[in-house]
Backbone as CSV, one residue per row, in Angstrom:
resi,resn,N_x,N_y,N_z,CA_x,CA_y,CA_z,C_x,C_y,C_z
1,UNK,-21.589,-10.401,9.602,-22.074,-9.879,8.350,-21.023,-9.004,7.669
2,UNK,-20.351,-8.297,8.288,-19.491,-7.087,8.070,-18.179,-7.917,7.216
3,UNK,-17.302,-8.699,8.348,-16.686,-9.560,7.777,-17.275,-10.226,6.766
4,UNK,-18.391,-11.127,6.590,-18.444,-11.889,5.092,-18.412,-10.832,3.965
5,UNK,-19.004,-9.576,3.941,-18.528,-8.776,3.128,-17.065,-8.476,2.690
6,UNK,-16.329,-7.480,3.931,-15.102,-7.531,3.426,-14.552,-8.907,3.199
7,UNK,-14.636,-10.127,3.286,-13.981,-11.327,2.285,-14.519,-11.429,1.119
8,UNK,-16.162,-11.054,1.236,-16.477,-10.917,-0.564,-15.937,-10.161,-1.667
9,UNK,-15.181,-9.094,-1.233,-15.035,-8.199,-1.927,-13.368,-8.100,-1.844
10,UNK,-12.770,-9.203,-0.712,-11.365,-9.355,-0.793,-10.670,-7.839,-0.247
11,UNK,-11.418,-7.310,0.834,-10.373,-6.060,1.442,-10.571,-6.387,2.275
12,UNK,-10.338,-5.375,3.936,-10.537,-5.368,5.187,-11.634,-4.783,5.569
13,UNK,-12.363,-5.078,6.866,-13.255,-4.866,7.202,-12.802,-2.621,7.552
14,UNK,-11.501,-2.639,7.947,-11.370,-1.493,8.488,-11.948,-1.022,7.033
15,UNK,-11.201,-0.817,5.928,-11.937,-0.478,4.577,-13.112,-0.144,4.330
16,UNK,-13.527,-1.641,4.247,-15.162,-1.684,4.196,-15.522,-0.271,4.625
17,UNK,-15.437,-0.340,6.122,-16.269,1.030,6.875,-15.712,2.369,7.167
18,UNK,-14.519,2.189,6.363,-13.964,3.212,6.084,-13.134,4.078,7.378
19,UNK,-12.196,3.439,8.393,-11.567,3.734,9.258,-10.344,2.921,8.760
20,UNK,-9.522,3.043,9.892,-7.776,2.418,10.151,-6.924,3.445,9.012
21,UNK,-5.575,2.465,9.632,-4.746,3.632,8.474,-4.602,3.210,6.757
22,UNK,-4.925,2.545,6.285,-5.408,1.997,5.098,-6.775,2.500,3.951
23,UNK,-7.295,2.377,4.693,-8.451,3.401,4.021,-8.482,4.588,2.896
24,UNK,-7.173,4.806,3.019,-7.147,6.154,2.184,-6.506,5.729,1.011
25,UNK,-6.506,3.772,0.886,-5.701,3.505,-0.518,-6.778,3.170,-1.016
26,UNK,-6.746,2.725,-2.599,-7.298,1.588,-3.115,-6.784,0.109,-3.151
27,UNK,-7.889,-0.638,-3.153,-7.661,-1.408,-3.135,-6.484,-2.747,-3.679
28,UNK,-5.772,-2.455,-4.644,-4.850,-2.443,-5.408,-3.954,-2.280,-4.447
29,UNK,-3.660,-1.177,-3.940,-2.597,-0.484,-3.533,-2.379,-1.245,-2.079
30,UNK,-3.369,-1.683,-1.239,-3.585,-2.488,-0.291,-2.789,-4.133,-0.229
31,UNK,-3.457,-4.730,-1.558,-2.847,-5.796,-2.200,-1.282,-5.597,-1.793
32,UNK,-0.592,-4.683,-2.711,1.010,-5.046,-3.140,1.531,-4.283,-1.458
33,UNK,0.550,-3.504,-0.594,1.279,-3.375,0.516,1.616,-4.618,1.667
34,UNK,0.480,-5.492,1.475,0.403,-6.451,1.905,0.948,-7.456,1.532
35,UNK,1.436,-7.499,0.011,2.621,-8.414,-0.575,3.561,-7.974,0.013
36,UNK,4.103,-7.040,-0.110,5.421,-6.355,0.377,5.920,-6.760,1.778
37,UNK,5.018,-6.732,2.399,4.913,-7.083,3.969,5.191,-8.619,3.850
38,UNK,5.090,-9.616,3.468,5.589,-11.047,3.596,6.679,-11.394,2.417
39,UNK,7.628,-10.528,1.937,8.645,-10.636,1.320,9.311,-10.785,2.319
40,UNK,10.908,-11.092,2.013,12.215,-11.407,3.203,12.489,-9.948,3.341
41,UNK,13.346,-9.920,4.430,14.179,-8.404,4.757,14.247,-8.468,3.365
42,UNK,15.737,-8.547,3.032,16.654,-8.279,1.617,15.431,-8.099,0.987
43,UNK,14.613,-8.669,0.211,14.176,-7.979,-1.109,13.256,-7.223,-0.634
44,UNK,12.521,-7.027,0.426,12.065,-5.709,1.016,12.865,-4.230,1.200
45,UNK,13.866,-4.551,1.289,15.161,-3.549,1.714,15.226,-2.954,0.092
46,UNK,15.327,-3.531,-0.885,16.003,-3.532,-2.282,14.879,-2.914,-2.832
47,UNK,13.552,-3.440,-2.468,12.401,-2.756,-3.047,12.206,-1.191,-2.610
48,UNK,12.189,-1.376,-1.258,11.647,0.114,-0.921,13.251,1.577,-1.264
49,UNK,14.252,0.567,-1.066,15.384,1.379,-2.216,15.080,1.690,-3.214
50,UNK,14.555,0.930,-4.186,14.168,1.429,-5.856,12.673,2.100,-5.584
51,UNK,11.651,2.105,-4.847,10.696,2.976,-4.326,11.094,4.514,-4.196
52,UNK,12.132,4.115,-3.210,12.268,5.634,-2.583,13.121,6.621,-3.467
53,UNK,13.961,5.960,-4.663,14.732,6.677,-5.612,13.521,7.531,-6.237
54,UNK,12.219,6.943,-6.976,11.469,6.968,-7.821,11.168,8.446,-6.790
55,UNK,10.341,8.004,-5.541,10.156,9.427,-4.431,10.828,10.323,-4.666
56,UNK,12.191,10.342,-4.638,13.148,11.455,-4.758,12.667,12.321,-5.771
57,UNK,13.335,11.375,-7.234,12.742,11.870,-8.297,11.299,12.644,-8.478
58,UNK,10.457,12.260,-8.136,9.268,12.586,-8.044,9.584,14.164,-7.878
59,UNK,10.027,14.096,-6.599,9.629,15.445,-5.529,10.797,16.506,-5.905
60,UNK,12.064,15.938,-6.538,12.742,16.628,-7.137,12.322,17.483,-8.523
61,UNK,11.430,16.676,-9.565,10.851,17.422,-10.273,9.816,18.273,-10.006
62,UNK,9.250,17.888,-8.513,8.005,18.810,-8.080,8.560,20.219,-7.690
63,UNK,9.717,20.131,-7.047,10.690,21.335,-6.450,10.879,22.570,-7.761
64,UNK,10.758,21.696,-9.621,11.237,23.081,-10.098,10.638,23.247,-11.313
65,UNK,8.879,22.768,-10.762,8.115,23.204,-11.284,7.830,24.908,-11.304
């Protein structure tokens, strides 16, 4: 039952019931982690490079607030 839900609704069952380490995204955010995950090395490598610049940035403007 649990499972036909989470496929109705296209997430994971951990979701659904609100455990695992996922849970704390939306659903969206689940999606492109899970895209990300069946990309090749290289454009995984290249992605989470232009990710982690954006991070920097981020936390660099958070620093001088």
């Amino acid at each position: 039952m649990v499972v036909k839900m989470a496929k109705a609704f296209e997430i994971t069952v951990d979701f659904l019931i609100g455990e695992g380490e996922n849970v704390a995204f939306d659903k969206e955010t689940v999606e492109r982690i899970n895209d990300i995950q069946k990309m090749d090395p290289d454009t995984r490598s290249i992605l989470f490079n232009v990710i982690d610049t954006y991070i920097q940035n981020f936390k660099t403007k958070q620093a001088f607030r």
